[in-house]
C-alpha positions as CSV (number, residue, x, y, z in Angstrom):
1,X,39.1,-20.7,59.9
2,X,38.9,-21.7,63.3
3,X,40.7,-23.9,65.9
4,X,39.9,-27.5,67.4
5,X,40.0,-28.6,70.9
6,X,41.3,-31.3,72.6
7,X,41.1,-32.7,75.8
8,X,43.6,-34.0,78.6
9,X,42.9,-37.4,77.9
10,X,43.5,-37.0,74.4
11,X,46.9,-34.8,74.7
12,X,48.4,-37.9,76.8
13,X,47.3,-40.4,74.8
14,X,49.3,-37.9,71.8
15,X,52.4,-38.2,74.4
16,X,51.9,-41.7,74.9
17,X,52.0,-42.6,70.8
18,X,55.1,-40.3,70.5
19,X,52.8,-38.3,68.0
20,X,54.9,-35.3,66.5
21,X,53.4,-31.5,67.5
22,X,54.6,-28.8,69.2
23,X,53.1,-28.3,72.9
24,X,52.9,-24.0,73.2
25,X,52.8,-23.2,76.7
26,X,51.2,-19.5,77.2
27,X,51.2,-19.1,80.9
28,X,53.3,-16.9,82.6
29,X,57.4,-17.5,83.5
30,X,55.9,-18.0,87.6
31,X,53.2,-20.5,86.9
32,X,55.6,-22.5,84.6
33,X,58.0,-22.7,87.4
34,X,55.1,-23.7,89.7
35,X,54.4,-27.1,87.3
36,X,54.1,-28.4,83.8
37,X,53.2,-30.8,81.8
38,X,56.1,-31.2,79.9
39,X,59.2,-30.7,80.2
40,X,59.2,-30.6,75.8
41,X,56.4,-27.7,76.1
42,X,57.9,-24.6,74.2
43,X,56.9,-21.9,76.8
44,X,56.3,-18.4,75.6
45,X,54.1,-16.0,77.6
46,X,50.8,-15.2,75.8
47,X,52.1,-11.3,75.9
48,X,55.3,-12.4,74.0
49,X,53.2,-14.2,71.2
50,X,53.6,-11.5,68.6
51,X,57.2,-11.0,69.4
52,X,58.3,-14.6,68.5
53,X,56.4,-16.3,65.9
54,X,59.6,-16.7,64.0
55,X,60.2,-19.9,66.8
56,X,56.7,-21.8,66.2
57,X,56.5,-24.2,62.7
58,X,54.0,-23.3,61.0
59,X,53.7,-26.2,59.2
60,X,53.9,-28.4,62.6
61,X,50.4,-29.3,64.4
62,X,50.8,-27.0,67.5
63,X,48.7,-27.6,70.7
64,X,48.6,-24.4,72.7
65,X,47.6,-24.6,76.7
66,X,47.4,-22.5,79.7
67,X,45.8,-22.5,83.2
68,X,41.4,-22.8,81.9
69,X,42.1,-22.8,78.8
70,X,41.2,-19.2,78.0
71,X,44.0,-17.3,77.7
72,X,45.4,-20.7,74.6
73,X,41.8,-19.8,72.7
74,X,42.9,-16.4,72.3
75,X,46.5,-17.3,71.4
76,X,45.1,-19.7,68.9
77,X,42.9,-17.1,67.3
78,X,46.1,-15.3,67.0
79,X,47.7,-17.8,65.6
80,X,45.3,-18.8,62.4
81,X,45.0,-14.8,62.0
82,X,49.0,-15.7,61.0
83,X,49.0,-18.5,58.7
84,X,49.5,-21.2,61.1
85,X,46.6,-23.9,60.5
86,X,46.6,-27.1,62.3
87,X,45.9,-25.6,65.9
88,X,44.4,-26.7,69.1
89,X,43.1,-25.9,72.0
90,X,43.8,-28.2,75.5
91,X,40.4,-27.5,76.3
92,X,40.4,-26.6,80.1
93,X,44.3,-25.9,80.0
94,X,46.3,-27.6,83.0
95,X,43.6,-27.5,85.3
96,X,41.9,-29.9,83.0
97,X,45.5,-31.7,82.8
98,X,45.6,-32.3,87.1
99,X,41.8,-33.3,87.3
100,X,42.2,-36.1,84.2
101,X,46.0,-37.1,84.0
102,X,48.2,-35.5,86.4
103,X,46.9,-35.1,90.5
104,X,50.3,-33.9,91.2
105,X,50.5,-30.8,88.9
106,X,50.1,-27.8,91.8
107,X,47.9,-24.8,90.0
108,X,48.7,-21.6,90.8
């Protein structure tokens, strides 16, 4: 089984209807601090993953981001290896986010 992707437009649209998921953020505790998109993201650094599964619903639709979008593909790899099946990928992670939705989000 493998992952979807989404886009930026699409993820703020999702915000926009209220729809319920779970917004991973994978980046590490110095970019979050740097900017977000969401102040309801659930941030756990990709390293920390394994570690704390027991916090992510597996039965919740969870959209998993980071800076390019690299580092969430992995994560979300991980994440069907463990049971969890209605993933997805913000397909060019918060970069993606500033350049469609969010100008003022500083990248670091």
């Amino acid at each position: 089984m493998h992952y979807l992707e989404i886009d930026a437009i699409e993820l703020k649209q999702m915000f926009d209807d209220n729809a319920k998921f779970i917004l991973l953020d994978v980046r590490t505790d110095r970019e979050v601090v740097a900017s977000i998109i969401s102040d309801k993201a659930h941030h756990i650094p990709m390293n920390e993953i394994p570690l704390r599964l027991d916090e992510l619903d597996k039965n919740s639709e969870i959209i998993v981001h980071c800076k390019s979008g690299k580092r969430s593909a992995k994560v979300c790899d991980y994440l069907i290896q463990n049971n969890f099946s209605n993933i997805k990928n913000l397909k060019g992670g918060i970069i993606a986010w500033s350049q469609y939705v969010d100008p003022s989000i500083q990248i670091i």
